[in-house]
C-alpha positions in Angstrom: -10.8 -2.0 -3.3 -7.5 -1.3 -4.3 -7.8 2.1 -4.6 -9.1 2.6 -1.1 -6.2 0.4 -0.1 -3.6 2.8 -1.8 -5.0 5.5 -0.3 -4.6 4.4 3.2 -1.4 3.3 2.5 -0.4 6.5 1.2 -2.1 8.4 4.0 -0.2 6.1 6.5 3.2 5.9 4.2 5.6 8.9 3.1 3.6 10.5 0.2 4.7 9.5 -3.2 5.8 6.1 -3.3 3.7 4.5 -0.6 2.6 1.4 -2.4 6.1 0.3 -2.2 7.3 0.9 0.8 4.1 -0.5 2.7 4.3 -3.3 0.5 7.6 -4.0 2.2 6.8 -2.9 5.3 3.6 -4.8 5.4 4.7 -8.0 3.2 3.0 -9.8 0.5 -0.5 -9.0 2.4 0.1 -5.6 1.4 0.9 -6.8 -1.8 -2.1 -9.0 -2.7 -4.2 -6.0 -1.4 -3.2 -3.6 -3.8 -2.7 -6.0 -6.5 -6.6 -7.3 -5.9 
C-alpha cells in the first residue's frame, strides 16, 4: 500500500522528493498513508 501511495504521489508531485511535499500539501492523511 504504501508503495502504490508513493508512487501516486510522486506521479502527482515534482519528481524526487514527492513524499514530502504531498505530505505537506496533503497533511497528516498523506502522512499516515505512506507511513501505513
Amino acid at each position: 500500500s504504501g508503495t502504490m501511495a508513493f508512487s501516486s504521489s510522486a506521479a502527482e508531485g515534482t519528481a524526487s522528493p514527492p513524499s514530502y511535499s504531498l505530505v505537506r500539501r496533503n497533511g497528516v492523511r498523506n502522512v499516515a498513508v505512506i507511513a501505513h
